[in-house]
N, C-alpha and C positions, 0 to 999 in steps of 0.2 A: 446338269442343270440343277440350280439349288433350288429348293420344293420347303424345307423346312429348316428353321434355327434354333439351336437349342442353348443358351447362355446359362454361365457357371453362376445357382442362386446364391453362392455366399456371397461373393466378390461385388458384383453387379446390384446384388440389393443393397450392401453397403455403401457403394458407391451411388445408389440413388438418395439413400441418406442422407451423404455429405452433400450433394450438390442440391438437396433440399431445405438442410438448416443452410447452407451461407449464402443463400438469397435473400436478397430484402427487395421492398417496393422502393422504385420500381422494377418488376423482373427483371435478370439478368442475363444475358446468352449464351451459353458458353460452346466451346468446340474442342474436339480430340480425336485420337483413333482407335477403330476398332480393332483390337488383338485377337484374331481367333486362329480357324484353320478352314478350309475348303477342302473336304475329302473328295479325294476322288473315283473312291470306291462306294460313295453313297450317293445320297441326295440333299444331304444334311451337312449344312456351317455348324459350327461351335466357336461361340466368343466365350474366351475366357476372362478377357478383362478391358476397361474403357482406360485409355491415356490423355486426361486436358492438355491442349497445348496450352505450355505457359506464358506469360506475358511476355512480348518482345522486348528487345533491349532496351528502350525506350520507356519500358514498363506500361504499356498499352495493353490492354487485351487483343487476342486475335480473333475475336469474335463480340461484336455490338448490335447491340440495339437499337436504333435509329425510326425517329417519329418521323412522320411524315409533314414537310411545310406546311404551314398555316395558310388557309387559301383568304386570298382577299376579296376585301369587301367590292361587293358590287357597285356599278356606275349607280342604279337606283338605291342605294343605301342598304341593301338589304343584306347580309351574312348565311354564309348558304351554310347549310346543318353540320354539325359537327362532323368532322372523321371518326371513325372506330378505329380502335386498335389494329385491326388489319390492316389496314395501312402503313401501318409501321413496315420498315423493311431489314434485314439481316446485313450487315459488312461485316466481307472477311479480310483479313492479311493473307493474300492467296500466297505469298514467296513465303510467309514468316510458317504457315503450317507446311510447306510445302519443304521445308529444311528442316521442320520437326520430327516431318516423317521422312525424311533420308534419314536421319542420326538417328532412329528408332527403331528403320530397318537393322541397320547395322548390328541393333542391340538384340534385335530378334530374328531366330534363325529361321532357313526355310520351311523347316516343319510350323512355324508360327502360322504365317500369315502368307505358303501359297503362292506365288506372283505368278504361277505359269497359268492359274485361270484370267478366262475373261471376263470372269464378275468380282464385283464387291457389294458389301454391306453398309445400307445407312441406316443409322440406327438413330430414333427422333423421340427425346423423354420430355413430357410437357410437364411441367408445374401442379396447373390447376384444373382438372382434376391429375392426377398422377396416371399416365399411360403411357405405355410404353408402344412403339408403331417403329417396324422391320421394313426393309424396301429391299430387292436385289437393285443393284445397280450395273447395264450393260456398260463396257468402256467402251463398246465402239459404236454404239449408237446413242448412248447417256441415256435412254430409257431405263421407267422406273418398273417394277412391278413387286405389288402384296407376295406376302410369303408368309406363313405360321410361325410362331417365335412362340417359346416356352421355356421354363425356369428347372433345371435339374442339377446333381451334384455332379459337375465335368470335374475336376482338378482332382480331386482323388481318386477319382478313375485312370488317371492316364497312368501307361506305362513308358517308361523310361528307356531310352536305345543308345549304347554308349560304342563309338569308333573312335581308333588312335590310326590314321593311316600314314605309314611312312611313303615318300615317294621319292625320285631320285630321274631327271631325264634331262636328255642333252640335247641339244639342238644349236642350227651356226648365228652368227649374229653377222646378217649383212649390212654395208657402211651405211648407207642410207636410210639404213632403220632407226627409229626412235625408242627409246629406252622400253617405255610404255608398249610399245607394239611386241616388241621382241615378250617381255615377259607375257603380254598375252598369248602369243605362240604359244609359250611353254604353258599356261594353264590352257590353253583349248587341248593342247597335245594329250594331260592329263587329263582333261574332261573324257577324254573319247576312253582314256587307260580306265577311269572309274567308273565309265557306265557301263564296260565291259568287262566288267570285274563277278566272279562268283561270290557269294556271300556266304559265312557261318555266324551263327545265331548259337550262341552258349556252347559251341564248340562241334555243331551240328553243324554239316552241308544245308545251304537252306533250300526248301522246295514249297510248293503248293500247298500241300497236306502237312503241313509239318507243325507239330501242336505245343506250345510256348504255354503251358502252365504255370513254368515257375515266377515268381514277382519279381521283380524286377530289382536294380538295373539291367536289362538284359547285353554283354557282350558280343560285339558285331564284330569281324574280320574279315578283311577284302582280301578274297584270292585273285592276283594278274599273270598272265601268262609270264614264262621268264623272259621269253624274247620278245620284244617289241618291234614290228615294223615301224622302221623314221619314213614319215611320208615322202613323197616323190621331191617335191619342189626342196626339201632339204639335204637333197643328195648333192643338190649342184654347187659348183664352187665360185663360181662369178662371183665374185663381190664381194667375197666372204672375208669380215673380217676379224674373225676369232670363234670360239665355242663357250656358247653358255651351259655351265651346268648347276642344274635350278634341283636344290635339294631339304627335304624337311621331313617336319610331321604336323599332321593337322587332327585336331581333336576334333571331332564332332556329337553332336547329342540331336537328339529324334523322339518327339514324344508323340504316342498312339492313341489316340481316343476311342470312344464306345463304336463296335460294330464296324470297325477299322481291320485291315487284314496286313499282317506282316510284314506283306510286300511291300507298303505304301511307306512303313516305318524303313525298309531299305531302302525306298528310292527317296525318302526323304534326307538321310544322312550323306547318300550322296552329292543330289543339291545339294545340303550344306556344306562340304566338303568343299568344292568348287565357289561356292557364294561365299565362301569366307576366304579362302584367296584373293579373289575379286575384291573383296571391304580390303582386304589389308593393303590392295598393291594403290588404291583409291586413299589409305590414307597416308602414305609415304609418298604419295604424288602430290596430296592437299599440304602436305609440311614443305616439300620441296620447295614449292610455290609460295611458302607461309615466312613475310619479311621479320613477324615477329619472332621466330624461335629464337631461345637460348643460346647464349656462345657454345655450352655444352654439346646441341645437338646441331649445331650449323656446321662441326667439326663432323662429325656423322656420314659415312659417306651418302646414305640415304637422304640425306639433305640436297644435293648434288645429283640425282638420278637423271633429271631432266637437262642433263648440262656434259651426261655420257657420251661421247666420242668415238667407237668402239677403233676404227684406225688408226687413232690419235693415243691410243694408249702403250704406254713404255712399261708396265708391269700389270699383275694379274691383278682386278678391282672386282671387290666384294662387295653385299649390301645384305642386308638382312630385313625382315619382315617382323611386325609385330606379332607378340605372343597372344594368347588366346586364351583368358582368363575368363571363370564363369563366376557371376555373383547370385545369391538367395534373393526371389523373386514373390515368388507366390506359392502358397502350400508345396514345397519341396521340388517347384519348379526354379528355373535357371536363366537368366539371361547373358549373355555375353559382352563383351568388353576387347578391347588388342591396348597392349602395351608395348614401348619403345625403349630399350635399353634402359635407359634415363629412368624411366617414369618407377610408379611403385603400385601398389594394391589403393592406396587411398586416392590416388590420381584417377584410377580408374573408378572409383564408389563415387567419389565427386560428379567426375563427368556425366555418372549412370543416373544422381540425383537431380540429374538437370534437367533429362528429357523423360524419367520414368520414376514415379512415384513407387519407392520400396517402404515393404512390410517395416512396424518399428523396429528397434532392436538390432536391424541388420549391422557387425561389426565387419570391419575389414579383414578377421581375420575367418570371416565364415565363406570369404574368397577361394574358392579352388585355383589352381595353377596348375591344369592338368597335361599342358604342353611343357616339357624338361627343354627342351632346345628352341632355337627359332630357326623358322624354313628363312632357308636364305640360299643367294645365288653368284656365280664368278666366273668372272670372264674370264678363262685362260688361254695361253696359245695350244697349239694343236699338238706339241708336244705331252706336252701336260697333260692332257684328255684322254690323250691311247691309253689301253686299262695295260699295265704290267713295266711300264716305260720307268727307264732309270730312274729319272727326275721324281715319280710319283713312287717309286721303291722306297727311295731313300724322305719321303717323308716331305718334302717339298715343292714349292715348284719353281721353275727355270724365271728368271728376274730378266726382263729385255731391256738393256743399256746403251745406250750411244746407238741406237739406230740396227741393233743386231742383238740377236738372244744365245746366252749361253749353254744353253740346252741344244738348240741349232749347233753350235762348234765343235761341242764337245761330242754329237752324234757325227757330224761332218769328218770329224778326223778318224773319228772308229771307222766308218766308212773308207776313207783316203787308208787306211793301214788295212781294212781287210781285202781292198781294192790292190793295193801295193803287193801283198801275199800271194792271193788269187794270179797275179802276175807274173811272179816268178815261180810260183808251183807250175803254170803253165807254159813256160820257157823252159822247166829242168825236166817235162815230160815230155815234150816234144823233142830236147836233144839226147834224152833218153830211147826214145825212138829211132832217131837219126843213128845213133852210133848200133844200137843191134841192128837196123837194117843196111849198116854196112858192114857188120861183122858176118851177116846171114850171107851176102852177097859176094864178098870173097869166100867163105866157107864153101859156096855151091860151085865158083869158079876151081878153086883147088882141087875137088872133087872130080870134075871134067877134066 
């Protein structure tokens, strides 16, 4: 339970600056969201920084002001006392914030902003006199309650947590399934492979007691067993119509705050790890869907996800997922970004300009690209899949044509010849047999 909040004084005081020179009368209202974290090793939030939603398409604000009617004059002539300002009341664009905060998330990883609690922060900055007023807020009951708030230097406190996790898992793809469902399979399959994963920390086993002095970026690597139990309901063959296998690497970052413990920076990157699969398979389903793309990427098979067939397929189909690009945020903090083949580093500084106000100066080329490949995934047949099988020796895999695969024929006829062999080595040892136990059988007659 949050007890106290402690907000970054540079950032936050700046930011009461700006949203104090570009008022004029009449006061204006504005609305954004809170970026912080919700430890859950403490008792204490940290915002590190306030985001305005911007004006909607329409160029509207998502947050007004609104006076209250003018009451009318009474039957006896007389005008009842004026309204106060309280009266006034607040309108929001509940859909236009509520889409600013999907594309925000996206941009902010799970160590930002937490979602596995059940509270949030409202934070309410008044004009005149200037104060600032903290609320927890419950989601499941919308109760409000007071909480201590105080101004300290978070952002150069924080330590930095750096994972590169490759992964690699198979799993069948039954006819009935839909694109969407299947690859969530495969990231639950992984969720369970990451949270049971051991961790090293700068090259360290990591434990309890284990003492992290050096500054940072600190080095994290996921140990997983080599063998993986396939859970039960994926052993069975009913309905199966090929194997996916879903393979990549996923960058992740994890940043630690004051009086945070280690641990919480591990299980942060795991989230992330997993919540950034989620964003990417979220945004190649939103493009799928999307009438405007590019003839460039309508060619894409990613374009086409939601229009997979898995028993309908005559050759092995790939897709790929977007990269994971990090851009310069706040004092040597990161925010994130996915890219699509096509796209480039200024597509994504664009996009990041829209929903998150960056530091000046920031150029495109102060973009990281610290994923080299993209995760991506392929349907193949069953030949194909076996680890050591001709087809995947020789660097390939087997093309299904006209209703039949030629990996199936070509194993089929090894088969028919070493079946044909086996046949006659067992006809020349059997009449190998027959002739010495009739050579033994006069031999013993002669004898008598």
């Amino acid at each position: 339970m949050v007890k106290a909040v402690v907000g970054d004084d540079a950032h936050l005081k700046a930011f009461e600056e700006a949203l104090s020179s570009s008022s004029s009368p009449p006061p204006q209202a504005q609305v954004g969201l809170v970026v912080g974290k919700l430890s859950a090793s403490s008792d204490r939030a940290l915002v590190y920084s306030l985001i305005p939603t911007p004006p909607t398409e329409a160029d509207a604000p998502a947050c007004s002001l609104r006076a209250a009617p003018k009451p009318k004059t009474s039957s006896k002539g007389k005008a009842p006392s004026s309204s106060s300002s309280s009266d006034s009341s607040l309108h929001f664009d509940v859909d236009w914030i509520a889409e600013h905060a999907r594309q925000v998330i996206r941009a902010i990883s799970q160590a930002w902003y937490g979602s596995a609690f059940s509270e949030r922060l409202l934070i309410h900055i008044s004009y005149s006199p200037r104060r600032w007023a903290c609320r927890i807020c419950e989601i499941a009951s919308g109760s409000l309650r007071p909480c201590d708030f105080k101004f300290s230097k978070l952002l150069p406190s924080l330590q930095t947590f750096r994972c590169t996790y490759n992964f690699e898992t198979r799993l069948t793809a039954v006819q009935a399934e839909p694109f969407n469902k299947v690859i969530l399979k495969a990231i639950d399959h992984l969720t369970e492979e990451v949270q049971n994963a051991r961790a090293l920390v700068n090259g360290c086993l990591f434990s309890e007691d284990i003492d992290i002095n050096a500054e940072g970026p600190h080095q994290v690597d996921f140990l997983v067993p080599f063998e993986n139990d396939v859970p039960v309901e994926e052993c069975s063959l009913e309905g199966v119509a090929g194997l996916i296998r879903f393979t990549g690497s996923v960058s992740a970052l994890a940043y630690l705050g004051p009086k945070e413990s280690t641990s919480e920076a591990i299980s942060d990157l795991k989230a992330d790890i997993i919540a950034s699969l989620r964003s990417r398979l979220d945004i190649i389903l939103d493009e799928a869907d999307d009438g405007s793309a590019t003839a460039e990427l309508e060619k894409s098979p990613s374009q086409k996800v939601t229009q997979v067939i898995f028993h309908e397929l005559r050759e092995p189909y790939s897709f790929s997922f977007p990269r994971r690009v990090l851009i310069p945020w706040l004092s040597g903090a990161y925010v994130c970004d996915y890219l699509q083949r096509s796209e480039t580093v200024e597509d994504a500084m664009d996009r990041c300009k829209e929903v998150i106000p960056l530091e000046s100066g920031v150029e495109s080329s102060s973009i990281l690209e610290p994923e080299s490949a993209e995760a991506c995934g392929t349907l193949e047949s069953f030949w194909d899949m076996v680890p050591g099988s001709r087809s995947r020796g020789q660097g390939g895999s087997s093309r299904l044509k006209d209703g039949g695969c030629s990996g199936l024929k070509d194993d089929s006829s090894r088969r028919q010849g070493g079946w044909n062999f086996n046949i006659v080595a067992a006809l020349f040892v059997l009449l190998a047999a027959l002739i010495a136990g009739l050579v033994f059988t006069f031999s013993a007659g002669s004898s008598t």
